[in-house]
C-alpha positions as YAML, in Angstrom:
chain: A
units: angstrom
residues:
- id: 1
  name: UNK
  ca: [40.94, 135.03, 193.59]
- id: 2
  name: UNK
  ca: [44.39, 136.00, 192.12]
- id: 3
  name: UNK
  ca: [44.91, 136.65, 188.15]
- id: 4
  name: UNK
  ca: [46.43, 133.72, 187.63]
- id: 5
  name: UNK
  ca: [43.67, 131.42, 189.45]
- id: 6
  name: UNK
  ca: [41.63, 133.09, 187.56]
- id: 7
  name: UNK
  ca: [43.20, 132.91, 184.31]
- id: 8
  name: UNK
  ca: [43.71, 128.99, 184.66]
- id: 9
  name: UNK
  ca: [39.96, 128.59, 185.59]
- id: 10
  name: UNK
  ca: [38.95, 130.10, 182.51]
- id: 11
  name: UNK
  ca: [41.51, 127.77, 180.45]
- id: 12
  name: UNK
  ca: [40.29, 125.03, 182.01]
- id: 13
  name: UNK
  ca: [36.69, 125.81, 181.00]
- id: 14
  name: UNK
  ca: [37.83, 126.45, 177.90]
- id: 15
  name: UNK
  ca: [39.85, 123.52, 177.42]
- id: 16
  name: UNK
  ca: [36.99, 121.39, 178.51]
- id: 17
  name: UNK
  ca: [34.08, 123.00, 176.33]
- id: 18
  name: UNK
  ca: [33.33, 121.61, 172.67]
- id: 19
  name: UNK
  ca: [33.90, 125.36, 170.75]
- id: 20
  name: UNK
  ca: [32.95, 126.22, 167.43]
- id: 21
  name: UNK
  ca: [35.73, 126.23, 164.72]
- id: 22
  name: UNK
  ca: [35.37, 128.98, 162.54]
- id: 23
  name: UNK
  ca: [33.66, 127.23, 159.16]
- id: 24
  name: UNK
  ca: [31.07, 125.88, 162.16]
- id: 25
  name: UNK
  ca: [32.31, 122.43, 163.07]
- id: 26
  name: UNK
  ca: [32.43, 121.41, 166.42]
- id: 27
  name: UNK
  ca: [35.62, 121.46, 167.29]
- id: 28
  name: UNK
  ca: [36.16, 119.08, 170.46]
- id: 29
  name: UNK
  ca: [38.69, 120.40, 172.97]
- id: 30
  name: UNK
  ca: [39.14, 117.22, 175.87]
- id: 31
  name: UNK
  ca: [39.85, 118.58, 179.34]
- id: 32
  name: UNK
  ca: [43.90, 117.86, 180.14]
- id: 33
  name: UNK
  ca: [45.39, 118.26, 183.17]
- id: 34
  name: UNK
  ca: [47.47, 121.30, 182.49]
- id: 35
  name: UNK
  ca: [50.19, 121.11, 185.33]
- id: 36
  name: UNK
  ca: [53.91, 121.15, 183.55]
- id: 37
  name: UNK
  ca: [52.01, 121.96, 179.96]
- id: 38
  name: UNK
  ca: [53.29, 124.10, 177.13]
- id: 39
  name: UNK
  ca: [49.88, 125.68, 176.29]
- id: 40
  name: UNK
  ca: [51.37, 127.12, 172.81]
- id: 41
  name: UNK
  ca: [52.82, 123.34, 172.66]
- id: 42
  name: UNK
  ca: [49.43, 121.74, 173.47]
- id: 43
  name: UNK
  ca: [47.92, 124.21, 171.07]
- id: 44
  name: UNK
  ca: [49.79, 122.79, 168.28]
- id: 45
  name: UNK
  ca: [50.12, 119.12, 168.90]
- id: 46
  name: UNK
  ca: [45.62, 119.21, 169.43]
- id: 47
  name: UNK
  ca: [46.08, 120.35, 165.82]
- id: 48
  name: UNK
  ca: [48.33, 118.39, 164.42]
- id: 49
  name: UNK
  ca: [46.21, 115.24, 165.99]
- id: 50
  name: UNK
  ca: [43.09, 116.84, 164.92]
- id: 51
  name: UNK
  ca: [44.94, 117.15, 160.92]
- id: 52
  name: UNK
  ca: [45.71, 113.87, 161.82]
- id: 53
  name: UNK
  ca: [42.24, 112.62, 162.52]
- id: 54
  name: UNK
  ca: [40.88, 114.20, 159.62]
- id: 55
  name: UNK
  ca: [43.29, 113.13, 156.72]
- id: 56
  name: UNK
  ca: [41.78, 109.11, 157.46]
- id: 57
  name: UNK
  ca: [38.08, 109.61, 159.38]
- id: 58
  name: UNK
  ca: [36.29, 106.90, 160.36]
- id: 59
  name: UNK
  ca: [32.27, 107.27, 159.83]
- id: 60
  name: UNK
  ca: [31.72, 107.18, 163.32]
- id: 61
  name: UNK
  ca: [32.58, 110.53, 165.12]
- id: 62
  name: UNK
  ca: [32.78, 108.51, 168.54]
- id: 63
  name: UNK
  ca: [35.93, 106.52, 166.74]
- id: 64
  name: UNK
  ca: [37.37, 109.92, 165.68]
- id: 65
  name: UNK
  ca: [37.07, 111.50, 169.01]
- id: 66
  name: UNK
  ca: [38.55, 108.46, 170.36]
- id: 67
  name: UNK
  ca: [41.93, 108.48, 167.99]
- id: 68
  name: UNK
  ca: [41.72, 111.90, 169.19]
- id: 69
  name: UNK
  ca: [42.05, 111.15, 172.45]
- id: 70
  name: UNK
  ca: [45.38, 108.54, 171.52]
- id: 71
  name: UNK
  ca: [46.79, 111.02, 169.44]
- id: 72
  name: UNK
  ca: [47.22, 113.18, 172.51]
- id: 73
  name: UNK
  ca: [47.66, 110.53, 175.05]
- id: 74
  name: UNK
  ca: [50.99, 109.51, 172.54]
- id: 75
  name: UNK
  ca: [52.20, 112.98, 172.50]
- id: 76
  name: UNK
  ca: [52.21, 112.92, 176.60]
- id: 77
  name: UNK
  ca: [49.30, 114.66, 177.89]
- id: 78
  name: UNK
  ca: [46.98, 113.35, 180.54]
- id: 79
  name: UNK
  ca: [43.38, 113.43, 179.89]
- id: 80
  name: UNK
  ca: [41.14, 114.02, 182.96]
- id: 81
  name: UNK
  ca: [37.96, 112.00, 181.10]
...
C-alpha cells in the first residue's frame, strides 16, 4: 500500500468518525467523498457550518446534525450517508 493510499485511508476514517472537540463535545465529522476536495477548504467550510449550526440550535441534535448535513451539501460537497 503506497503513502498516499494510505494517507487517504486514514482521512477517510477520520473524516467518518464522530471525534472529540477539545472542551469534550462530540464533534460530528460526516464521511464526504473526497475526490476533487480542498481538504484545508473542507476544513473551514465544516466550521463555518458547524458556527453556523450553533449560533440558532434546534433542541433536537438529530435536526442539528441534519442542517449540518445542508450546510455542507450547499457549499458543494457530496455526502456518502
Amino acid at each position: 500500500m503506497s503513502f498516499q493510499q494510505l494517507s487517504s485511508l486514514s482521512l477517510i476514517a477520520l473524516l467518518s468518525a464522530c471525534a472529540l472537540s477539545s472542551n469534550g463535545d462530540a464533534t460530528y465529522h460526516p464521511s464526504i467523498i473526497l475526490q476533487g476536495v480542498d481538504l484545508r477548504q473542507y476544513e473551514t467550510d465544516r466550521r463555518g457550518c458547524e458556527s453556523s449550526v450553533e449560533r440558532n440550535p434546534s433542541n433536537l441534535e438529530s435536526t442539528n446534525q441534519i442542517r449540518f448535513r445542508e450546510c455542507l451539501i450547499s457549499k458543494g460537497y457530496k455526502l456518502m450517508s
